[in-house]
Residue frames relative to the residue before (quaternion, step in Angstrom):
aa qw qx qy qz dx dy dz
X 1.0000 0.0000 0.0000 0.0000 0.00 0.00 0.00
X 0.3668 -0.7098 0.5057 0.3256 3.73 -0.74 0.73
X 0.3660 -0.5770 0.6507 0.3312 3.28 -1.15 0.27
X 0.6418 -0.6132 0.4434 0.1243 2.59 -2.04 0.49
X 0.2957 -0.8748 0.3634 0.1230 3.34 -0.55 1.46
X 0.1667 0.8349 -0.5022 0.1515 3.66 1.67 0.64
X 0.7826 0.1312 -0.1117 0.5983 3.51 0.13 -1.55
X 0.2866 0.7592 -0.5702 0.1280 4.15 0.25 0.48
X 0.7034 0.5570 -0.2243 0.3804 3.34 1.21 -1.34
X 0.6637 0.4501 -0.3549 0.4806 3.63 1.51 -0.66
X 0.6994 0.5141 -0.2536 0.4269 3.14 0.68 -1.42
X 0.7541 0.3149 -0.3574 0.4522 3.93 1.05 0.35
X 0.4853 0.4861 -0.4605 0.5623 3.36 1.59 0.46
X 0.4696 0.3865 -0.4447 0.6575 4.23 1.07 -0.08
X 0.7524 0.3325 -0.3730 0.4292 4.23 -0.59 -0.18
X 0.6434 0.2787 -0.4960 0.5122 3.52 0.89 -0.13
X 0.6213 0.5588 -0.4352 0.3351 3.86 0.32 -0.64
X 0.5447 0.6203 -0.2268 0.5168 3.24 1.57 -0.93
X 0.8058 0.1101 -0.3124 0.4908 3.60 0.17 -0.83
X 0.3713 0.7107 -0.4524 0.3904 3.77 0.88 0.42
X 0.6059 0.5116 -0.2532 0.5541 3.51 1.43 -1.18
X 0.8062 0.3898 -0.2688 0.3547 3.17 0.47 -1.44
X 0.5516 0.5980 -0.3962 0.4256 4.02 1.31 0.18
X 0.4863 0.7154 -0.2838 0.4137 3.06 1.76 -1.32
X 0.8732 0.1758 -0.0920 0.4450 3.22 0.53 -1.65
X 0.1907 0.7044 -0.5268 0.4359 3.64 1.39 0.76
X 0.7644 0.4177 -0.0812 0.4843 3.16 -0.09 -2.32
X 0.6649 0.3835 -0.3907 0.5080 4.26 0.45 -0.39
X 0.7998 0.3104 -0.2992 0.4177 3.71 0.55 -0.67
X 0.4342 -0.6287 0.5698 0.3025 3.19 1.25 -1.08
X 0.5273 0.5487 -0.3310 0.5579 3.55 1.06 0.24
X 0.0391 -0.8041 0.5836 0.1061 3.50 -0.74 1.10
X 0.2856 0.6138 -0.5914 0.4381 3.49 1.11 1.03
X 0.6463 0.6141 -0.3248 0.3157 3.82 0.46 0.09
X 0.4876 0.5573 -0.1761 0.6486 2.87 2.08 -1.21
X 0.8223 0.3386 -0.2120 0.4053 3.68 0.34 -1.17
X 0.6538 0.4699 -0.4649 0.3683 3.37 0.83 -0.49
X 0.7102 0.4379 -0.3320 0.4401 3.80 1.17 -1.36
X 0.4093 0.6848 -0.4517 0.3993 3.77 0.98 0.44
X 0.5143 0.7689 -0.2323 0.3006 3.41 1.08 -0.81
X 0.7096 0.3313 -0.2331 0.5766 3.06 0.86 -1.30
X 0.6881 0.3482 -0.5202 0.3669 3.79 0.66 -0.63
X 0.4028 0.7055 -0.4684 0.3473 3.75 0.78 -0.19
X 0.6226 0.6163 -0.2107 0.4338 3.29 0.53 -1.65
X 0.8741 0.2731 -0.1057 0.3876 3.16 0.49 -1.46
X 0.7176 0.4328 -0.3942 0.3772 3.02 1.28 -0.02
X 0.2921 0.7109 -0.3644 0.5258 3.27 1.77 0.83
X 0.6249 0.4698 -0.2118 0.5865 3.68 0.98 -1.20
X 0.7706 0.3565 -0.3173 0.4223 3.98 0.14 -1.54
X 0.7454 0.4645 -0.3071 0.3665 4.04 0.58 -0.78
X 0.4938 -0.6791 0.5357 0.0891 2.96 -1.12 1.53
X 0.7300 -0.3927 0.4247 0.3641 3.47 -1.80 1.34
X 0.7560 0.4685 -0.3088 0.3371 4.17 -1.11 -0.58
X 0.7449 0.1750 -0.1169 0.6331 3.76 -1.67 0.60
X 0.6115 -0.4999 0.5139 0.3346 4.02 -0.52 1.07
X 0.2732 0.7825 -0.5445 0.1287 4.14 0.51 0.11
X 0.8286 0.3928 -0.1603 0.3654 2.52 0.60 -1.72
X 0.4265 0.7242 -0.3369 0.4245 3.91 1.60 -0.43
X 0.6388 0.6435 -0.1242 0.4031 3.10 1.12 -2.19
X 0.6169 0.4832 -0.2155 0.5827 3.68 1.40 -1.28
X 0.6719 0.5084 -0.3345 0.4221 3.77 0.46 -0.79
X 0.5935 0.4321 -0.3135 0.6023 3.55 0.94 -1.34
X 0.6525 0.5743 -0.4499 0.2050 3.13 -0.19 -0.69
X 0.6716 0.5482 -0.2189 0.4478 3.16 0.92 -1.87
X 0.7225 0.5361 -0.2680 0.3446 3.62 0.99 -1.64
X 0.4426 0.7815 -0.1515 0.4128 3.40 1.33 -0.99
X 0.6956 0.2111 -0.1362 0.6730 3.62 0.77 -1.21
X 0.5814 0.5849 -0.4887 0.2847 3.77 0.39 -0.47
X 0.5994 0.4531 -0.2299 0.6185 3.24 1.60 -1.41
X 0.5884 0.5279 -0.4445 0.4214 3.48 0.29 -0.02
X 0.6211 0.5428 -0.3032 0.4772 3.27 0.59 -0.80
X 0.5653 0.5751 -0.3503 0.4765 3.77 0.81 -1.51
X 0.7845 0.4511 -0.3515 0.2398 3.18 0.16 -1.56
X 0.6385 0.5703 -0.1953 0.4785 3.43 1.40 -1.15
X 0.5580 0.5905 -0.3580 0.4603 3.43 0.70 -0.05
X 0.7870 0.2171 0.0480 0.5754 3.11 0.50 -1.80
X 0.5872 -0.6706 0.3970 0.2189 3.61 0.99 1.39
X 0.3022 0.7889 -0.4750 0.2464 3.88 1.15 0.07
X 0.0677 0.8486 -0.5192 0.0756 3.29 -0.39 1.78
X 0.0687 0.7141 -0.6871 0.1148 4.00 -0.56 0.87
X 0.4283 -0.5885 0.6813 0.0779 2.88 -2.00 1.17
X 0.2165 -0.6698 0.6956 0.1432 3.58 -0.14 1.36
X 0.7049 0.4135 -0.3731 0.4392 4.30 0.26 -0.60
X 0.5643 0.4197 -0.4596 0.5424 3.75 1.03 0.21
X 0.7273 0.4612 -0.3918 0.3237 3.69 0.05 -0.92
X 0.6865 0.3871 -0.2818 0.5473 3.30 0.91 -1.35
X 0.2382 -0.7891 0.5362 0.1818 4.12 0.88 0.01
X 0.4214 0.4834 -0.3926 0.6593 3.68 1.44 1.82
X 0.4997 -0.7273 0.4241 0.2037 3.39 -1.07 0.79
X 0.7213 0.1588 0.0889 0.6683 3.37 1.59 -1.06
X 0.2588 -0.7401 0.6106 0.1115 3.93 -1.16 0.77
X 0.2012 -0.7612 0.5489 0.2808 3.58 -0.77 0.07
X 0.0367 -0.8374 0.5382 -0.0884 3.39 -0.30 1.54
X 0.8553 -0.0065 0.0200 0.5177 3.42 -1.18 0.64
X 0.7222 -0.3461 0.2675 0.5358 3.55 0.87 1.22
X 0.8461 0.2517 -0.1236 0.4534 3.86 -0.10 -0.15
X 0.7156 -0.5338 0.4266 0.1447 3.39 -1.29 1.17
X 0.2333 0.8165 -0.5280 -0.0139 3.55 0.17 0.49
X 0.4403 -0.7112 0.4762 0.2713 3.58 -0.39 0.59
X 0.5096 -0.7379 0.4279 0.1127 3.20 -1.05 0.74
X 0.4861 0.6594 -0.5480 0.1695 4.03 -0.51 0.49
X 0.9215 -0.1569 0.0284 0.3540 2.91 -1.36 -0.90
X 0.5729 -0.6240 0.2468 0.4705 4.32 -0.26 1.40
X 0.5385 0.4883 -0.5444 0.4187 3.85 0.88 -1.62
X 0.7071 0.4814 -0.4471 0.2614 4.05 -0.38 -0.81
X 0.5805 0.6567 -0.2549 0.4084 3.56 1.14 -1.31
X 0.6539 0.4049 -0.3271 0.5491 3.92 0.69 -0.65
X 0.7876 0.1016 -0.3261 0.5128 3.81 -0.11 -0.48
X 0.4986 0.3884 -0.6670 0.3946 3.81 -0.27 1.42
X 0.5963 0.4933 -0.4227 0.4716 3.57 0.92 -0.46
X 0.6253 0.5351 -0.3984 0.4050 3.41 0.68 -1.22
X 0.6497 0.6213 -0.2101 0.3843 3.82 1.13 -1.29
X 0.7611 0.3168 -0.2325 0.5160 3.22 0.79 -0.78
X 0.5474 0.5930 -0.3887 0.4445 3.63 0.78 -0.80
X 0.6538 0.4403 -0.3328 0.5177 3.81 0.87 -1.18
X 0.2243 0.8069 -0.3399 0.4279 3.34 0.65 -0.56
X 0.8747 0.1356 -0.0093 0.4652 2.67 -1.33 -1.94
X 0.4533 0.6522 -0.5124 0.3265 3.95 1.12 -0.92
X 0.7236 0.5264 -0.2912 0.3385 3.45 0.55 -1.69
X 0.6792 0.3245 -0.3399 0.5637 3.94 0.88 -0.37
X 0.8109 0.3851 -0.2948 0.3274 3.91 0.47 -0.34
X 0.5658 0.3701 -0.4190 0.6060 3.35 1.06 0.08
X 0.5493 -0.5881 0.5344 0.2586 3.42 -2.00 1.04
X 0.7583 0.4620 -0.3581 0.2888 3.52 0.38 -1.44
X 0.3469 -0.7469 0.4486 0.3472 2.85 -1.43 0.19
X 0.4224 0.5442 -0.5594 0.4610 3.77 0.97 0.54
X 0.7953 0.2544 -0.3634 0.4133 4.11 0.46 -0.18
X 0.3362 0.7052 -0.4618 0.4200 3.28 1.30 0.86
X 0.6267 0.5011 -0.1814 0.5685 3.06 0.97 -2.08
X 0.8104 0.3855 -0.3103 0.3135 3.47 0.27 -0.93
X 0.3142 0.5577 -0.4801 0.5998 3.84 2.00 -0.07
X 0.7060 0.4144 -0.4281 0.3828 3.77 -0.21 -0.88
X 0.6710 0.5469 -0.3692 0.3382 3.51 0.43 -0.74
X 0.6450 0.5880 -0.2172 0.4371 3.24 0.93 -1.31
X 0.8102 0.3326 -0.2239 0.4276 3.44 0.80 -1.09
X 0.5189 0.4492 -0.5046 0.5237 3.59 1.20 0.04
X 0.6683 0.4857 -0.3942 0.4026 3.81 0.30 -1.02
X 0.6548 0.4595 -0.4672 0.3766 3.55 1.03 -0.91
X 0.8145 0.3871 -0.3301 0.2789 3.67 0.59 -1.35
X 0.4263 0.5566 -0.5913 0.3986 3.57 1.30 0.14
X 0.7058 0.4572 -0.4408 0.3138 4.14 0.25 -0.73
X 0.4789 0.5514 -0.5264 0.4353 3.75 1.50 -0.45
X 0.5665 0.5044 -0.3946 0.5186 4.11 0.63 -1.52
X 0.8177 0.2873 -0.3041 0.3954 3.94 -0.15 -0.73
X 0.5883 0.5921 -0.3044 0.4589 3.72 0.98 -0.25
X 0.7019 -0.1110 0.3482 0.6113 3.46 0.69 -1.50
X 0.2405 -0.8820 0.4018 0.0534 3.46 -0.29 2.01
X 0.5731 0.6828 -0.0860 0.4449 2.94 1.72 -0.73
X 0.5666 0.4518 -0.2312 0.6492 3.13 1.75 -0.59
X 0.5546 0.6235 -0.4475 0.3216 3.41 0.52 -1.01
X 0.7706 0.3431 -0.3711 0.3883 4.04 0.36 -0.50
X 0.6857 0.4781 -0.3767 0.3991 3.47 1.12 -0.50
X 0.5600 0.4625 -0.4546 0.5156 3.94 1.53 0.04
X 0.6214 0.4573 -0.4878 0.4084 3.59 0.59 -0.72
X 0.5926 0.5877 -0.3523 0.4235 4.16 1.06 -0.18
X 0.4703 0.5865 -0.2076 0.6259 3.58 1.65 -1.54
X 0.7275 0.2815 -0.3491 0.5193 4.51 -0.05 -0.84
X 0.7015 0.5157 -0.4211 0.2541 3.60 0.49 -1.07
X 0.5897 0.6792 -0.2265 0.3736 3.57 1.39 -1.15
X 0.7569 0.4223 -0.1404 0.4785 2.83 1.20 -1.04
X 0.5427 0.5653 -0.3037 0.5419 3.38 1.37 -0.46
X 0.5717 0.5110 -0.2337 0.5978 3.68 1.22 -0.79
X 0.8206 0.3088 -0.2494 0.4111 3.84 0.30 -0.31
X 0.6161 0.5611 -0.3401 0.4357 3.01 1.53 0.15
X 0.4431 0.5710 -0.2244 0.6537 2.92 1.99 -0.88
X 0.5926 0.5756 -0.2895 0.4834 3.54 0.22 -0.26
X 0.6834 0.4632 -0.2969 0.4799 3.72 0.72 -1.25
X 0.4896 0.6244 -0.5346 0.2907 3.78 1.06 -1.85
């Protein structure tokens, strides 16, 4: 059943202003707990607006769960070499090459691509807008997390944004 799209149009012009703050004060402190925490609510909601069908509605669950554990990790300073364990620089995941380092980085590239794909597999257009949100807010926390990474994920969303585009 669709949900109703009465109060959709404010209540995603507050989540962008919202994750707009929460980059604002990312990029001023340097703290990508700002990005991830004001993500939440659009998470939430894009859990609530996406409809059962095509793994969407899964995609919306991981998502949300994803940054939560993200968050943990950043709190509690939790550091692992994902390129030591697997003893390989890069993995090929979900079709694409993902390089390999330190985990806090690993949660907002999934979050990045997954929104992404959200933006070509969901119809509406309020969990579209709200895919867009997620995946800027996500790749601003990769730039605040790990700067150095930041060009090879903004390469990892584009690819994937390009094969989806590709599918239309």
């Amino acid at each position: 059943m669709a949900k109703s799209t009465k109060d959709a149009t404010p209540i995603c012009i507050a989540l962008s202003i919202l994750t707009l703050i929460g980059i604002i004060l990312g990029i001023a402190s340097k703290n990508p707990l700002w990005v991830l925490f004001t993500l939440l609510p659009v998470l939430v909601y894009e859990v609530y607006r996406t409809q059962e069908g095509a793994s969407t509605k899964s995609s919306s669950i991981i998502l949300l769960v994803v940054t939560i554990l993200e968050i943990i990790l950043i709190i509690f300073k939790v550091s692992f070499n994902l390129a030591e364990f697997f003893e390989t620089e890069e993995k090929y995941i979900a079709g694409y090459y993902v390089p390999l380092g330190d985990i806090k980085v690993f949660g907002p590239v999934l979050t990045a691509v997954l929104s992404g794909v959200l933006i070509f597999r969901t119809y509406g257009k309020y969990t579209k807008w709200l895919s867009i949100l997620i995946c800027i807010g996500s790749l601003a926390a990769i730039q605040l997390i790990s700067p150095e990474f930041f060009r090879t994920a903004i390469k990892i969303v584009a690819s994937g944004l390009m094969d989806q585009l590709s599918g239309l």
